[in-house]
N, C-alpha and C positions, 0 to 999 in steps of 0.2 A: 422618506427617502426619495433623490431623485429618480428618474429613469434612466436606466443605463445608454451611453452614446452608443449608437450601432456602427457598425465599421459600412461605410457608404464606398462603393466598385462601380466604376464602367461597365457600360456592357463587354468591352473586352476584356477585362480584368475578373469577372465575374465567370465568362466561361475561362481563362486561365485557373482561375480558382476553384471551378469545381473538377479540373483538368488535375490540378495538384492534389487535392483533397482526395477525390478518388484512388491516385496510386499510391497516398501516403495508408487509406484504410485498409486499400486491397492488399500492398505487400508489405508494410512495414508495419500495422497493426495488430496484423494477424500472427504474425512470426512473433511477436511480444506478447499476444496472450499465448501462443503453443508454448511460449519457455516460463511463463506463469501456472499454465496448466501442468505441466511437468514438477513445477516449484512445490506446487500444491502436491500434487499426485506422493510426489518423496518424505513430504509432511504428514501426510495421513494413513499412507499406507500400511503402517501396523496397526491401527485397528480393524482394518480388513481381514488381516494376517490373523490377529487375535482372535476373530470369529472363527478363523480353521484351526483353534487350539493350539498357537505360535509357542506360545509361554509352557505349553503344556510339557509341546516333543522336546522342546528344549532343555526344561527340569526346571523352571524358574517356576516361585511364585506371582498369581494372578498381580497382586500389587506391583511389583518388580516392574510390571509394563506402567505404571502412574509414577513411578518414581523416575523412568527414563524419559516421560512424556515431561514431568517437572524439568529434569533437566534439560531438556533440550528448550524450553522456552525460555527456562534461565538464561542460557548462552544465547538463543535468539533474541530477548528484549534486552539481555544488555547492552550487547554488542551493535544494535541498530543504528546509534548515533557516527559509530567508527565503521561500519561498514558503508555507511551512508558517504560520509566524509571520502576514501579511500576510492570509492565508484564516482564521486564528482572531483577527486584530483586523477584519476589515469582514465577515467571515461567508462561510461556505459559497456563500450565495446571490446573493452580488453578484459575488464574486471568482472564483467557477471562469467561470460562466455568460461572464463580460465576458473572461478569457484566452480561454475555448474559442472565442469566435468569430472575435478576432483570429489563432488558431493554425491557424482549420479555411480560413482566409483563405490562409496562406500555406502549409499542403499542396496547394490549389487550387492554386497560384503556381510548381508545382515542374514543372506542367505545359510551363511555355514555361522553367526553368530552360537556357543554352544555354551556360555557363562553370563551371569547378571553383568560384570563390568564390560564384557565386549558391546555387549548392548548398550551399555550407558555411553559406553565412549563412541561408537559409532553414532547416534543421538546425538552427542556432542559436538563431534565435527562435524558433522552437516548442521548444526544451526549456528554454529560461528561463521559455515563457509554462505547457509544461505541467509545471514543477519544483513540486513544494509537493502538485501536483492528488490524487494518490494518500496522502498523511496529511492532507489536509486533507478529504478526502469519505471516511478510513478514521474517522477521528476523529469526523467527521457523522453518521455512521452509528453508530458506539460512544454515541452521547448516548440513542437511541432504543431500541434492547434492554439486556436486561439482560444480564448477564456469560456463563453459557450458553447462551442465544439466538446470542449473537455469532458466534458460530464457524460456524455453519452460512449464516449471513446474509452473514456476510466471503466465505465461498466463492462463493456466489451473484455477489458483487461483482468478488473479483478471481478468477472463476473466466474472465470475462470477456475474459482477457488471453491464456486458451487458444484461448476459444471465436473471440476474434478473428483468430487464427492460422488455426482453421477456415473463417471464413467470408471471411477477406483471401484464401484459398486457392482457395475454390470462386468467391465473387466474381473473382479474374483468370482465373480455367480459363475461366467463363461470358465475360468483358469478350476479353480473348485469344481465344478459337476466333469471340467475333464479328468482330471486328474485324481486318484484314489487320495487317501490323506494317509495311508500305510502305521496305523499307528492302532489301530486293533489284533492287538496278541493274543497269541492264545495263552493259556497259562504256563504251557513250558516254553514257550517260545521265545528265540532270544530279543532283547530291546533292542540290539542294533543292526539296523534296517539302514542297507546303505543307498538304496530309491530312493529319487526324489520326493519331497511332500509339495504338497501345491500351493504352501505359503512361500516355499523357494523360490519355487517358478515364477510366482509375482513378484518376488524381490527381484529377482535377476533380469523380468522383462521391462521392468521400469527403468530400471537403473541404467542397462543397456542403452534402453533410447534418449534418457536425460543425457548421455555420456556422447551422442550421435548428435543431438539438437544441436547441445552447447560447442561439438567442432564448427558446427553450419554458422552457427551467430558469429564467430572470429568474422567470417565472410560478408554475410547477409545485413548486417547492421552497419549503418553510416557513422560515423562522428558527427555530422551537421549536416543540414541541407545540402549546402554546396557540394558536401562528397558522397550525397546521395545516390548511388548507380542506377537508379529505378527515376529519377526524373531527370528532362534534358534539360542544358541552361536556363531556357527562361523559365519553367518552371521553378530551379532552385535557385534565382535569383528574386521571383514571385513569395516563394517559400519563405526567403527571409524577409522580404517586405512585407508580407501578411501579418505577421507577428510581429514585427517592431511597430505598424500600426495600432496594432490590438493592445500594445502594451500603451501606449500612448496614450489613447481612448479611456484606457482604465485608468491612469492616471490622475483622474478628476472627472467627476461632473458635466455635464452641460453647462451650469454656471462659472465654471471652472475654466472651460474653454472660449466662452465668450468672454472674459477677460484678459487673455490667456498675453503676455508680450511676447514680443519679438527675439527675446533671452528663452522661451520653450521652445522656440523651432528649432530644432538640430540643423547645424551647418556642416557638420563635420564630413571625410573627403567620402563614405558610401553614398551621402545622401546627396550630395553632388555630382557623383556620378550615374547616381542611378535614374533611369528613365519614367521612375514614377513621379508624382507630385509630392512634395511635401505635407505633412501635417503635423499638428504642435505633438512635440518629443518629449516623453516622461524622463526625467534625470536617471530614471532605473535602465533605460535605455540607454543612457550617456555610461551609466557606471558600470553596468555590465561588460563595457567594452578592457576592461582594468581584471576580469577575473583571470587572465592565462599570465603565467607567468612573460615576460617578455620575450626569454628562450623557446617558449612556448607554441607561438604566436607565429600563423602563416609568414617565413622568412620571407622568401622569395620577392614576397611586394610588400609594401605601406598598407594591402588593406587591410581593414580593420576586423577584430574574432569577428567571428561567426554569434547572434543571436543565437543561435540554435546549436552553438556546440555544448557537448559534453563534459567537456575535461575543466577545468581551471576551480579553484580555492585559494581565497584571502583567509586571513586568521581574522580581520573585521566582521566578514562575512558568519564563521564561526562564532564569534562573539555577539554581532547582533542576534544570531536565532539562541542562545544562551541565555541572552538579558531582555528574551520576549516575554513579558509577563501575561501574554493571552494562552501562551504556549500550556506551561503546567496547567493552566484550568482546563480545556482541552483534552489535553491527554489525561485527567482523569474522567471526563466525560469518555471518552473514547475507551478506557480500559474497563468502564461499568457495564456500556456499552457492546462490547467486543465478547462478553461471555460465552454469549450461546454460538457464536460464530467459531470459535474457537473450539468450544467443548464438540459440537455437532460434526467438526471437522476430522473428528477422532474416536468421538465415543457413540455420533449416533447409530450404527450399525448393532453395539451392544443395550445402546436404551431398545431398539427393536426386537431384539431376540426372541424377548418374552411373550413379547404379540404372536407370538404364531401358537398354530395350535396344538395340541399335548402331543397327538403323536410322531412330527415332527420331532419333536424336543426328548422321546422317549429313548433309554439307555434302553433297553435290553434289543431295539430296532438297531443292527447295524449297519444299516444306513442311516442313521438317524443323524451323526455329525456333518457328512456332505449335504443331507439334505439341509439342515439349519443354517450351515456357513455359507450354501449358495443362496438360497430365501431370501435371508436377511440381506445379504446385501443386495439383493434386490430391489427389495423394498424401500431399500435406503435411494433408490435412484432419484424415485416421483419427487418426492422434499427438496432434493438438493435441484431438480431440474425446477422445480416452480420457483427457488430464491432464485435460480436466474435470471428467469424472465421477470421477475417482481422487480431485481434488479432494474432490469433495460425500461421497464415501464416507469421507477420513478428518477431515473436519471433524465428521460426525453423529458418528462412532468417537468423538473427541474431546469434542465436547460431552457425550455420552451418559456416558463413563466419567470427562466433568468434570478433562481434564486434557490438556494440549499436549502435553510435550515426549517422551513415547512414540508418539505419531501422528507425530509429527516425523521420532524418529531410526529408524522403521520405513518414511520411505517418503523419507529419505537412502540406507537400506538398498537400496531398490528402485533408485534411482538408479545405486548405487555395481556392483550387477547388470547393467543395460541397459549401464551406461559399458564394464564387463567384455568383454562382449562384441560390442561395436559395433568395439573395440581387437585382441580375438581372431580376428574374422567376416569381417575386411574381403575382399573377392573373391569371396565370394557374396553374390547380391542380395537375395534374398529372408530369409536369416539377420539379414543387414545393416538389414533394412527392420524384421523382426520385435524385432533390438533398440532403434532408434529408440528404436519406438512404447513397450517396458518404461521406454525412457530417461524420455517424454514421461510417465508414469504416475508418477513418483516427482518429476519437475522442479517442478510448480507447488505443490503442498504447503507447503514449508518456509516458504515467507517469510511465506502468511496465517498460519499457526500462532502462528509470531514474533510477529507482528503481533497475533495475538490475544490472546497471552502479557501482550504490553506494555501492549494497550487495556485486559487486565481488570487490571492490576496497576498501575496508573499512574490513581486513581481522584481527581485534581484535572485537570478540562478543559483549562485552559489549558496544565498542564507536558505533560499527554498528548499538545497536537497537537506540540510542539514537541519530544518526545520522537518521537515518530511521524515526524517530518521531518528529525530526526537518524539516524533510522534508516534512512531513505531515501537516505541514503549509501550503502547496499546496494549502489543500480544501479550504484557505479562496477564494478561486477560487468562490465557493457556495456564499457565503457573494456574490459579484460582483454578481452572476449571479442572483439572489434573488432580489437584486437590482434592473441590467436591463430589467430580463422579467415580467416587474409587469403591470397589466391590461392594465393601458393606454397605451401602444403602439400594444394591440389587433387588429385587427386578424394580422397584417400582422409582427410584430416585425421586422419590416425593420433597427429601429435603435438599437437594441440589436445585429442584426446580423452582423451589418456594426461596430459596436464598438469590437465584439467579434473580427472578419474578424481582424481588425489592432492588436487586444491584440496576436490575434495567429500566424499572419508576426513579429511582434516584438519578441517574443520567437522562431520563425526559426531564427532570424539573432543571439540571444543571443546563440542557441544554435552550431550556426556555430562558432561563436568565442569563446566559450568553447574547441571548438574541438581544433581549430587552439591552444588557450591554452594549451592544456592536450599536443599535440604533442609536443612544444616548453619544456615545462618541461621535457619531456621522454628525451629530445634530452640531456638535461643539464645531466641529471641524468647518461645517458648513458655515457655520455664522460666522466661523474665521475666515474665511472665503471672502465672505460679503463685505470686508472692510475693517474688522476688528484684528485686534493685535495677535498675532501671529507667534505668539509665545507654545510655551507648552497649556496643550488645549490637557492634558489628564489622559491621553487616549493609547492604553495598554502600554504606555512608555514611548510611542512611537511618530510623537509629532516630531517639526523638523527639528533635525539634529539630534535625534535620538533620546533615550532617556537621560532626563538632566543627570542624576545620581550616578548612570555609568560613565559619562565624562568627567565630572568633578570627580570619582573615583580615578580614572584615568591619568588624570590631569594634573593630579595632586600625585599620583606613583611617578608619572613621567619627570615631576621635579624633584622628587624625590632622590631617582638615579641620577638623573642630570648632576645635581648637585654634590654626587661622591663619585662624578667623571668617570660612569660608564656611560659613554657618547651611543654606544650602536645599539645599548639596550633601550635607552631613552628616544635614539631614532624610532627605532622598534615599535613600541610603547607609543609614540605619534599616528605614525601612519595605521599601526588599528585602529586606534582611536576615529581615523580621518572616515578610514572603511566602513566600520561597523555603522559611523552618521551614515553613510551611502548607501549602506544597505537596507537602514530603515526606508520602511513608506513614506513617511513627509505627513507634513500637515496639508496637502494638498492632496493626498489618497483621500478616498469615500469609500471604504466598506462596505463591499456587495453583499445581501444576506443569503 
């Protein structure tokens, strides 16, 4: 493969650019991982709960919390494609902000929760309201850096999902040893206790603050650069040049651009006006500008969307990420993949339990439940804080050496280590503990990587959130893990960890022979490049103009209607058609690995 073209700045362009870059990490990055960190915090939080005996006070059985934990991932991986969808046609800024407050409403709610269905159903609506939230603020985020930027910035964000783990664990340890658990009667004494318990207390302080973040995001978040409040003109005029450069660069090769005609320079009236220099223009740039509805579209002047906004969806757009045939391979790497990130997100506070020692754990000690429910989540901090930083360390890896899918299958590798021995180790504590935390170092990695993969190679916005939301079919990872860590295989989950153990070797080999794939197309593509016919090179469906089979499908419906003179369906029926070719890559993309 070639080497990636670098995007080449002035010295004045260059402190511009670290001038922009700076106040897009300081204010607008951090404010997306705190409503990520909240995201998480809402998702996990009853296994926390469950350590202080949630299921207990309430009169449900222990399963009851794995059947709600299934359901909720059911409605979260289904719904990811359509909440995806719905957050790139009303924007980032309206659509997460207005689910997160109705969601952070009913984690509060879980507090007086006193029946298996109130719990199911609460469950339920927060993974319908939070399904979409994660490709559609990965996607918001992808508009704002450029293609190596990304990876270290995506970490930042979903690194979040560790650090939530950390601090859902230190926050019950803290909520826990204050708070008594009220739920040791005496023998005559009555069961109802109208004190609070201190799994309440974490419901309600969560939920509170999810309900407070998400008024601030209506405010705090832009639509695009240009109505960014946090930079002055030339920076958000810089902002969108940065990126319509970078997308351009990606658009091919070094060879690519030394041949490049005078039909790639974008002429159109921004690039005209604007005080930078021209450089050759990827068509994804050209097409991009056709995502907002016309209605849509800054009235007031002729100029052209915004690069960098939010809002707009074509039905081409939808259809190209549909008839991706890289897509499904993928997300089944990514759901074999995604197990222990998922399971750990929820269950590892209870795989720790065990580890402590007997008199902790002792009934006839009535302090013995505060003492185990604060511990444990203690313990659970160290793990989920080292995927973090394992995180940021193989995302820079990544960025720096300008490629994914080696930082990937090296920290599958880690993974497939800690699983090893977590499955060999069981009956000592401390062994036990120490592979956790290797397990934790290798868990959160994979799926930004992916993610990463697919934001920098997916360079039309609209197919990309919607690609992004297909991919998020992942979580049904959660479903599987829900499944296998369910009480009966207590304390030692030896066969949840030996089933994981093979599901995450099977997604290292799929994802080696990904790679191997992505190269053998670069190859075709390249030599199309160099002078050969410019047909379909075979490459995941997406040389120019799309998959042949989805247009000859198309093309052959569209005369289909035509011919029994429905005129607007067969309109219809064209211009997807026209779309979806614009929203593929081209046979002029080169696949980054």
């Amino acid at each position: 493969m070639g080497k990636d073209v670098e995007l080449q700045f002035t010295v004045e362009e260059q402190e511009l650019n670290k001038a922009t870059v700076r106040r897009l990490d300081f204010i607008l990055l951090p404010f997306l991982a705190l409503l990520f960190l909240f995201n998480s915090l809402d998702k996990s939080n009853i296994g926390n709960a469950e350590t202080a005996n949630f299921t207990n006070d309430v009169g449900l059985a222990k399963s009851d919390l794995n059947t709600a934990v299934a359901v909720f991932y059911f409605f979260f991986v289904t719904l990811q494609p359509i909440g995806a969808a719905f957050g790139r046609r009303y924007g980032m800024v309206r659509w997460v902000p207005g689910c997160m407050t109705i969601w952070g409403v009913c984690t509060a709610l879980h507090a007086f929760v006193q029946t298996k269905w109130q719990l199911i159903t609460l469950r339920a609506l927060i993974a319908i309201l939070e399904a979409g939230f994660y490709p559609v603020a990965v996607s918001y985020l992808s508009l704002f850096y450029t293609r190596f930027e990304f990876g270290r910035r995506l970490a930042i964000f979903y690194g979040q999902s560790a650090v939530a783990g950390a601090i859902g664990g230190v926050l019950a340890f803290a909520i826990f040893s204050r708070f008594s658990f009220n739920h040791e009667q005496g023998e005559g004494e009555s069961k109802d206790n109208h004190s609070w318990k201190s799994w309440q207390i974490l419901f309600l302080i969560e939920g509170c603050c999810t309900i407070v973040l998400a008024a601030a995001g209506f405010l705090w978040l832009p639509h695009n650069a240009r109505t960014a409040w946090f930079l002055n003109p030339e920076q958000r005029e810089w902002a969108e040049e940065r990126i319509r450069r970078d997308r351009a660069l990606a658009h091919a090769d070094a060879k690519t651009y030394a041949k490049a005609s005078p039909a790639d320079v974008d002429d159109n009236a921004e690039e005209s006006n604007s005080k930078y220099p021209r450089t050759p223009r990827s068509s994804s740039s050209n097409e991009s500008q056709t995502l907002l509805p016309r209605s849509s579209s800054p009235s007031s002047d002729s100029s052209p969307v915004s690069l960098t906004d939010d809002r707009g969806l074509t039905s081409g757009a939808v259809l190209a990420a549909l008839t991706d045939p890289k897509i499904p391979y993928l997300l089944i790497c990514n759901i074999l993949s995604a197990i222990p990130a998922t399971a750990f997100s929820i269950f590892l506070p209870l795989v720790l339990r065990p580890l402590l020692p007997s008199h902790a754990t002792d009934p006839n000690n009535p302090s013995s439940t505060t003492n185990t429910a604060a511990l444990t989540n203690l313990l659970a901090a160290p793990p989920y804080i080292l995927g973090a930083v394992a995180l940021w360390a193989f995302t820079v890896w990544s960025d720096r050496i300008r490629a994914r899918l080696i930082p990937l299958l090296a920290s599958l590798a880690i993974l497939l280590i800690g699983l090893t021995i977590t499955i060999a180790g069981w009956g000592w504590a401390i062994p036990h503990y120490l592979a956790l935390n290797i397990i934790l170092l290798g868990t959160y990695t994979t799926s930004p990587l992916a993610v990463a993969w697919l934001a920098n190679n997916t360079p039309h916005p609209g197919k990309r959130a919607i690609v992004l939301g297909i991919n998020g079919w992942g979580n049904f990872a959660g479903v599987i893990a829900a499944m296998l860590f369910r009480p009966r295989w207590a304390p030692g989950y030896k066969v949840p960890f030996a089933v994981t153990g093979m599901c995450v070797a099977v997604a290292w080999a799929g994802y080696v022979g990904f790679r191997v794939w992505v190269v053998s197309v670069n190859e075709r593509k390249r030599r199309s490049v160099e002078g050969r016919s410019e047909g379909n090179e075979g490459s995941f469906g997406c040389a120019k103009g799309g998959p042949g089979w989805r247009d000859r499908v198309l093309t052959g419906l569209e005369r289909w209607v035509e011919r029994r003179g429905w005129q607007k369906s067969s309109e219809w029926l064209g211009r997807t058609r026209r779309e979806a070719r614009q929203a593929d890559e081209g046979s002029g993309w080169v696949y980054s690995l």
